[in-house]
BAGU-37574 format. One record per residue: x negated, z negated, y negated of N, C-alpha, C, CB in turn. Coordinates in steps of 0.05 Angstrom, whole numbers, padded with zeros to 5 digits, always signed. Glycine has a CB too. Layout:
XZYXZYXZYXZY;...
//
This chain:
-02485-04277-01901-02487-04251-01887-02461-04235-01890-02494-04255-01857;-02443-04248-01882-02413-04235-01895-02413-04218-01913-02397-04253-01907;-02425-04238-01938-02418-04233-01968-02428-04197-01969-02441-04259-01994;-02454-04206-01965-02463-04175-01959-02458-04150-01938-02485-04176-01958;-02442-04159-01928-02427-04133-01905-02413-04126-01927-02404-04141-01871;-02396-04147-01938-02372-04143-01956-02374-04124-01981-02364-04169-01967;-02407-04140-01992-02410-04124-02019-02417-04092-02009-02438-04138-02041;-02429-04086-01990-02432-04058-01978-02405-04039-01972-02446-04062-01950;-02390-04057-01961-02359-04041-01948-02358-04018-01967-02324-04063-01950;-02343-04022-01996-02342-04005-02015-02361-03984-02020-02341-04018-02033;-02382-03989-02015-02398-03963-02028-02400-03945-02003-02431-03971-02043;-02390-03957-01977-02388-03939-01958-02362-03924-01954-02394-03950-01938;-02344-03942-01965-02323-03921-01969-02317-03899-01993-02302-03934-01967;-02338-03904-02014-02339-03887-02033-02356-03856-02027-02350-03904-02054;-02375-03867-02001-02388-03842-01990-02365-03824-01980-02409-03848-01966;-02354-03834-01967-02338-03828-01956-02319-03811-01964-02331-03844-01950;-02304-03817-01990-02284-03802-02003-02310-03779-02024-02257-03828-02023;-02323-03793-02029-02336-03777-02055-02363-03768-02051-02337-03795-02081;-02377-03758-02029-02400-03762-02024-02421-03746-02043-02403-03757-01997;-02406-03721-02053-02423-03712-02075-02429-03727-02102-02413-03689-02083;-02407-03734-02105-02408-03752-02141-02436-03777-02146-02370-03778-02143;-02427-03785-02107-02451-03812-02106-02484-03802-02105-02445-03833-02072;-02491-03776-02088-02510-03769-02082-02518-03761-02110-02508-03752-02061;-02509-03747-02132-02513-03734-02165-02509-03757-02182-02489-03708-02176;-02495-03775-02177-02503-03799-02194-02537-03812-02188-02479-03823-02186;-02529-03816-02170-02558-03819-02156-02589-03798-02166-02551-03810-02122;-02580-03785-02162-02603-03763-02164-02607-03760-02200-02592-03728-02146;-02590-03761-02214-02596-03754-02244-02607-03780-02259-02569-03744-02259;-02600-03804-02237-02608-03828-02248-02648-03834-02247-02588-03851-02230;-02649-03824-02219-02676-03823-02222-02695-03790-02222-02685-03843-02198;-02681-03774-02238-02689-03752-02234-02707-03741-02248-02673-03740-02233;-02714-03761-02268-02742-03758-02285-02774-03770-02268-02736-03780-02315;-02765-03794-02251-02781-03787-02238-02786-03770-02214-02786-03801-02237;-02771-03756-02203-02776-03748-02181-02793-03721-02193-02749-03745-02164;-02778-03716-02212-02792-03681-02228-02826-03697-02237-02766-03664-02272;-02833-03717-02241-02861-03730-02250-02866-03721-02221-02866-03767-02261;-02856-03737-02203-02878-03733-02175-02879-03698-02170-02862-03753-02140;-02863-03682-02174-02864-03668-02166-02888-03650-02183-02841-03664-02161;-02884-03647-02198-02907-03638-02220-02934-03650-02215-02899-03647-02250;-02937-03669-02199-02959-03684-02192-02970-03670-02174-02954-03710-02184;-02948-03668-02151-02959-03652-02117-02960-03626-02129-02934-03653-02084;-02947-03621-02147-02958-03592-02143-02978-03577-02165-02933-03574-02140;-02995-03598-02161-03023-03592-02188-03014-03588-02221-03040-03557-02181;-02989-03596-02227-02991-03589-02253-02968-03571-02260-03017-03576-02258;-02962-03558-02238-02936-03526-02243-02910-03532-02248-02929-03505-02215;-02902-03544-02273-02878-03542-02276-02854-03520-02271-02880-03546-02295;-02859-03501-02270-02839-03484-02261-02831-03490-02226-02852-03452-02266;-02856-03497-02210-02858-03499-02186-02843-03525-02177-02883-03497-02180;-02843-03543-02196-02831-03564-02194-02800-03564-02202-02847-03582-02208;-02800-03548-02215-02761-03548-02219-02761-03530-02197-02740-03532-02252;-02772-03515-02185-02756-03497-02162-02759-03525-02137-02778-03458-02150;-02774-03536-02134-02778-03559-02111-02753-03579-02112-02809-03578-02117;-02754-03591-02137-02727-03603-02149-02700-03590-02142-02727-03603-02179;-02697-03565-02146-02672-03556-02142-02669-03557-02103-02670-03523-02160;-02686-03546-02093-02685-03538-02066-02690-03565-02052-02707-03514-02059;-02702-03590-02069-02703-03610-02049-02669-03627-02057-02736-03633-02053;-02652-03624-02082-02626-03640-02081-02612-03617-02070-02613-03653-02112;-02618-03597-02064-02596-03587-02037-02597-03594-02012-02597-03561-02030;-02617-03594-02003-02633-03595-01981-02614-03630-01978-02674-03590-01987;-02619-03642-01992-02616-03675-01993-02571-03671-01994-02640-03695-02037;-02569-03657-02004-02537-03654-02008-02524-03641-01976-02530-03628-02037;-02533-03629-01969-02539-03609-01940-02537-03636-01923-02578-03587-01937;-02558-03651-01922-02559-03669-01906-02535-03689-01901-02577-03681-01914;-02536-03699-01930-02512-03721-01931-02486-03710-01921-02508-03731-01961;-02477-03686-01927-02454-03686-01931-02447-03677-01895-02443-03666-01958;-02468-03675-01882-02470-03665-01845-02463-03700-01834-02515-03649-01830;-02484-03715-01849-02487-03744-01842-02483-03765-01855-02507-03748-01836;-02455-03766-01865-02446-03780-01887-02456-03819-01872-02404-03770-01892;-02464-03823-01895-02467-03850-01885-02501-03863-01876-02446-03849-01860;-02515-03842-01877-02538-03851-01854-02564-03854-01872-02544-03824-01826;-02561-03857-01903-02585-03858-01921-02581-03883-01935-02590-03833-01940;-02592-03905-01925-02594-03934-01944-02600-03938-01963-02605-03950-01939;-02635-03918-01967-02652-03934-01987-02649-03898-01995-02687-03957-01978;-02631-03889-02016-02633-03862-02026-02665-03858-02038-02609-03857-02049;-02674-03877-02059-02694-03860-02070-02719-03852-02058-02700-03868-02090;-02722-03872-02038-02749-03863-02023-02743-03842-01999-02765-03892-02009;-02733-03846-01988-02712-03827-01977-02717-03791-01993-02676-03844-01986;-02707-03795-02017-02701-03769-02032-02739-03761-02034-02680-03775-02070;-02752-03780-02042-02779-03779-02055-02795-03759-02027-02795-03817-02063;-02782-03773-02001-02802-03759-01979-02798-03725-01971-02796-03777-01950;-02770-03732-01989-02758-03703-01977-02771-03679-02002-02715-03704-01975;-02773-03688-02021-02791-03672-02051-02824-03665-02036-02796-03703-02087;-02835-03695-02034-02859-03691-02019-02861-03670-01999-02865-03714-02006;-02848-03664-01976-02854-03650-01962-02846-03618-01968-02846-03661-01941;-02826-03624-01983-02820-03595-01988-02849-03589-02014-02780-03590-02001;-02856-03602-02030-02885-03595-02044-02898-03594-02034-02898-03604-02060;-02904-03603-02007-02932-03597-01993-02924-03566-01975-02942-03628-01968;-02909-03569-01971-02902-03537-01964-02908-03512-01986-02870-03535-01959;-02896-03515-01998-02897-03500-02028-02932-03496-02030-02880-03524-02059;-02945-03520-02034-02971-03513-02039-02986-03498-02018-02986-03536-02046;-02971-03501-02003-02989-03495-01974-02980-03458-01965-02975-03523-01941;-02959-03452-01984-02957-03421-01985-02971-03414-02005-02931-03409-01987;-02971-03419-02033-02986-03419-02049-03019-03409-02042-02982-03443-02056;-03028-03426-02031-03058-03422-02019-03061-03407-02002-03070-03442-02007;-03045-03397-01986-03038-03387-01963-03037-03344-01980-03001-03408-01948;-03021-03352-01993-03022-03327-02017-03046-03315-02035-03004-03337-02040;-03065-03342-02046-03079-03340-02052-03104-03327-02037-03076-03356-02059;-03100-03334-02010-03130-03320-01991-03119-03296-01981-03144-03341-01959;-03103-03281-01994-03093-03257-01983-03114-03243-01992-03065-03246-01992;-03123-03220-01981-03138-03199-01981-03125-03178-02006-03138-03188-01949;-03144-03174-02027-03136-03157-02043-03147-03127-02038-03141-03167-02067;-03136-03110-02045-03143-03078-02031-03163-03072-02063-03103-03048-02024;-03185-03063-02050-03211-03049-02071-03193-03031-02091-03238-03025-02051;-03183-03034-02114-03187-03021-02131-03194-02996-02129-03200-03031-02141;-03225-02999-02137-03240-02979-02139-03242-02955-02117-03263-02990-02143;-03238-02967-02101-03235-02949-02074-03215-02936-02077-03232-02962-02048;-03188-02936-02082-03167-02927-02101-03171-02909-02120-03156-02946-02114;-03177-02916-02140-03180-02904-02165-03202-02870-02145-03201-02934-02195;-03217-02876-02135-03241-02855-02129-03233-02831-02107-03269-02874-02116;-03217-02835-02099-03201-02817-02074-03179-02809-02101-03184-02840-02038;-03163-02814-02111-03144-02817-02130-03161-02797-02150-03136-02851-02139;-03181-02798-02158-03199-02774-02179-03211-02757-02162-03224-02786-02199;-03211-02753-02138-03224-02732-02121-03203-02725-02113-03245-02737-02100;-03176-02727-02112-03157-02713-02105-03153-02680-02124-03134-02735-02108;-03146-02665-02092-03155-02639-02104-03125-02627-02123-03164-02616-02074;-03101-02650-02116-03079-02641-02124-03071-02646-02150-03063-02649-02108;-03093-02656-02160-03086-02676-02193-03107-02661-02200-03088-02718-02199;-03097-02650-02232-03116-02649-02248-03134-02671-02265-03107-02637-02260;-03156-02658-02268-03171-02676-02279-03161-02704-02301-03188-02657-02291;-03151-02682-02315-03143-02707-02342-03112-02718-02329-03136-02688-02385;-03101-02710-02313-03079-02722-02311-03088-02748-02276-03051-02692-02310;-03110-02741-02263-03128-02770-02250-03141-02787-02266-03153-02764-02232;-03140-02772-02287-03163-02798-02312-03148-02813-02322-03182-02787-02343;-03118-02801-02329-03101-02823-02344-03093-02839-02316-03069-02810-02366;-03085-02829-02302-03075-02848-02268-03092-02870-02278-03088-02834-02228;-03123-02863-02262-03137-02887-02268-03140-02901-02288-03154-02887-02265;-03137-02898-02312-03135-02915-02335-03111-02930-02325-03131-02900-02365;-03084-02925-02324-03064-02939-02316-03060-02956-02294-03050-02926-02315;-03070-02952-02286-03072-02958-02255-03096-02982-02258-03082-02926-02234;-03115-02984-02266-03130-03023-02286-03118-03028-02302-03159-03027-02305;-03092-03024-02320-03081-03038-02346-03059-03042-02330-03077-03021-02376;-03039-03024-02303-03028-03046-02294-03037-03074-02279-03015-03037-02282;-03049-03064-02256-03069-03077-02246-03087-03107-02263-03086-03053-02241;-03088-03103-02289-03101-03122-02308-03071-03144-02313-03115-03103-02342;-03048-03126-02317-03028-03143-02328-03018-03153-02306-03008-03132-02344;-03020-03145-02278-03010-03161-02262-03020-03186-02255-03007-03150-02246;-03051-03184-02262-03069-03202-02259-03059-03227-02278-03095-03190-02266;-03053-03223-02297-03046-03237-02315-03018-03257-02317-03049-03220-02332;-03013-03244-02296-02984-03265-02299-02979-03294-02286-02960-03249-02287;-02965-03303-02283-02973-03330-02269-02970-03330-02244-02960-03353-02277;-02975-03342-02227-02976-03331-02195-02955-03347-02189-03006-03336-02174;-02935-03361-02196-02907-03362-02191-02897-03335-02192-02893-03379-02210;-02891-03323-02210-02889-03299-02220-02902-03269-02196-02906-03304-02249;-02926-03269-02204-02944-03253-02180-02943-03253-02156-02966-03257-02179;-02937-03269-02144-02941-03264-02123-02911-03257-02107-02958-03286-02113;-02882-03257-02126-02855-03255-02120-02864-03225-02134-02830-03279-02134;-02876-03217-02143-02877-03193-02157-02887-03167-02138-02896-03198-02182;-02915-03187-02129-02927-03167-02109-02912-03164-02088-02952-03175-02098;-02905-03176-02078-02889-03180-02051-02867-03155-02047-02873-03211-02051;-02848-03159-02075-02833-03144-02072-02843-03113-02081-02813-03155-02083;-02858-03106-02103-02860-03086-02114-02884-03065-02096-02864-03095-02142;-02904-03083-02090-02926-03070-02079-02924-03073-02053-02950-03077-02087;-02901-03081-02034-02895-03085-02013-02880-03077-01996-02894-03097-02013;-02860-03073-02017-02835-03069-02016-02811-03075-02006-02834-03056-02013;-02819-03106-02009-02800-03117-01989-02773-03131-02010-02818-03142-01967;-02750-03127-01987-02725-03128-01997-02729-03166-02005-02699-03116-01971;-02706-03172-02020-02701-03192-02033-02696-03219-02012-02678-03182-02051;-02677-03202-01992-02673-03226-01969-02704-03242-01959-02656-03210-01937;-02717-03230-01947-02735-03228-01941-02763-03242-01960-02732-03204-01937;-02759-03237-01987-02776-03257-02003-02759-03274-02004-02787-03250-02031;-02732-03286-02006-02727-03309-01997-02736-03332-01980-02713-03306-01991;-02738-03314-01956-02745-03324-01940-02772-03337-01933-02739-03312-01928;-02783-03321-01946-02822-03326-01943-02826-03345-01960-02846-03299-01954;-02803-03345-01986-02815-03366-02012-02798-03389-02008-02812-03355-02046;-02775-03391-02000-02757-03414-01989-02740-03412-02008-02768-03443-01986;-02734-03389-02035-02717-03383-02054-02685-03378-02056-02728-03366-02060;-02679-03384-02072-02647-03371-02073-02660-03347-02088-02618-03390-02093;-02636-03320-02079-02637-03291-02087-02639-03299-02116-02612-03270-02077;-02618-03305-02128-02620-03309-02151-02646-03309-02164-02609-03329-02155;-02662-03331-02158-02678-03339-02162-02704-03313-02160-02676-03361-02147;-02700-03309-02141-02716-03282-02131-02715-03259-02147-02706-03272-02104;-02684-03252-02165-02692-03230-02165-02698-03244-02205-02667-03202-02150;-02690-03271-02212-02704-03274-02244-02733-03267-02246-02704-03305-02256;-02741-03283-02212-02771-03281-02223-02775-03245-02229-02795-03295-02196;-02768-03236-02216-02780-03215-02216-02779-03192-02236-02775-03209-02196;-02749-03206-02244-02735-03191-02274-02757-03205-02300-02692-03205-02282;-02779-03233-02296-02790-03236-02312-02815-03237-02318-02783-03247-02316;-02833-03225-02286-02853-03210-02284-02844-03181-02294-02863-03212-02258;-02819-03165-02300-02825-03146-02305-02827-03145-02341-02807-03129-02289;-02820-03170-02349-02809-03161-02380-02835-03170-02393-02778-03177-02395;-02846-03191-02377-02884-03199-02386-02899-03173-02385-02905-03222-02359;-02895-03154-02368-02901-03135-02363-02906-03109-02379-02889-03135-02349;-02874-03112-02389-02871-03096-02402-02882-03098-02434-02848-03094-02397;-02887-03116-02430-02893-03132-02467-02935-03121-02464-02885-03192-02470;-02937-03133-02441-02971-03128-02444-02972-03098-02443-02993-03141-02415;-02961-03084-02435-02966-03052-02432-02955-03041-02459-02950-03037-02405;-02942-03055-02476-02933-03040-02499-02963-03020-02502-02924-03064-02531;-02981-03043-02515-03008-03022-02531-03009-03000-02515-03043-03036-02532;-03011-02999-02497-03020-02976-02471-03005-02948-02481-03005-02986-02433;-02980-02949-02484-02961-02928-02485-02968-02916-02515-02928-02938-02479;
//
């Protein structure tokens, strides 16, 4: 019983002095699987899974370094903390998904009966107005739904942080790469 207090002493004092080095040794060692599970919980979405990955070894770094000392068995440990943050993730996801989309058409038809637009210049609106509408459709709803939020919503950056569990950063690529998908499908249009 000794032997093993003893063989432990050290790696607790290595938390101790070094607690990041141990937690990233740690984490890169099994970090192929944790990105498998994660790609697992979250149906397939690799993109979704490196954002889960990144936000769950903070989240896990956050911890340690408040409560140096208090995680025995790191990988299962790390694995529960991925899990829950993917079941979250999916659970906005879906949550996004049953959002109520506004009629189109109902749009477009007030929008051509408007007495303030001329004819041909409501006809191109509406043409534009389904080829964006089509390309937004088209993008990946990682993408879409950081897109809608902000653009058709208009909500500031902090704020989609917050709703998506994102770093700004993060917030404002996606959105810098919903616009350049964007911009590529609308070439023909112009």
């Amino acid at each position: 019983m000794t032997d093993i207090c003893q063989a432990r002493a050290p790696q607790v004092a290595a938390r101790s002095v070094e607690p990041d080095g141990e937690f990233w040794r740690n984490f890169f060692a099994h970090r192929e699987l944790f990105q498998r599970m994660c790609v697992r919980w979250l149906r397939g979405n690799h993109h979704d899974a490196e954002d889960a990955l990144s936000r769950g070894a903070l989240r896990a770094l956050d911890f340690l370094r408040r409560h140096p000392g208090r995680v025995d068995k790191y990988r299962p440990w790390m694995m529960r903390i991925l899990q829950n943050l993917c079941a979250d993730m999916r659970e906005m996801q879906d949550r996004i998904a049953e959002l109520p989309r506004c009629d189109a058409e109902d749009e477009r038809a007030t929008e051509f009966a408007s007495p303030a637009m001329a004819p041909d210049r409501a006809l191109y609106a509406r043409e534009l107005r389904g080829v964006l509408d089509e390309a937004v459709a088209g993008l990946p709803g990682w993408l879409q739904s950081v897109f809608r939020v902000h653009i058709v919503d208009e909500v500031a950056y902090t704020e989609i942080c917050r709703r998506f569990q994102i770093s700004p950063e993060n917030a404002r690529q996606r959105i810098q790469q919903a616009r350049k998908r964007l911009r590529l499908s609308l070439v023909r249009f112009t």
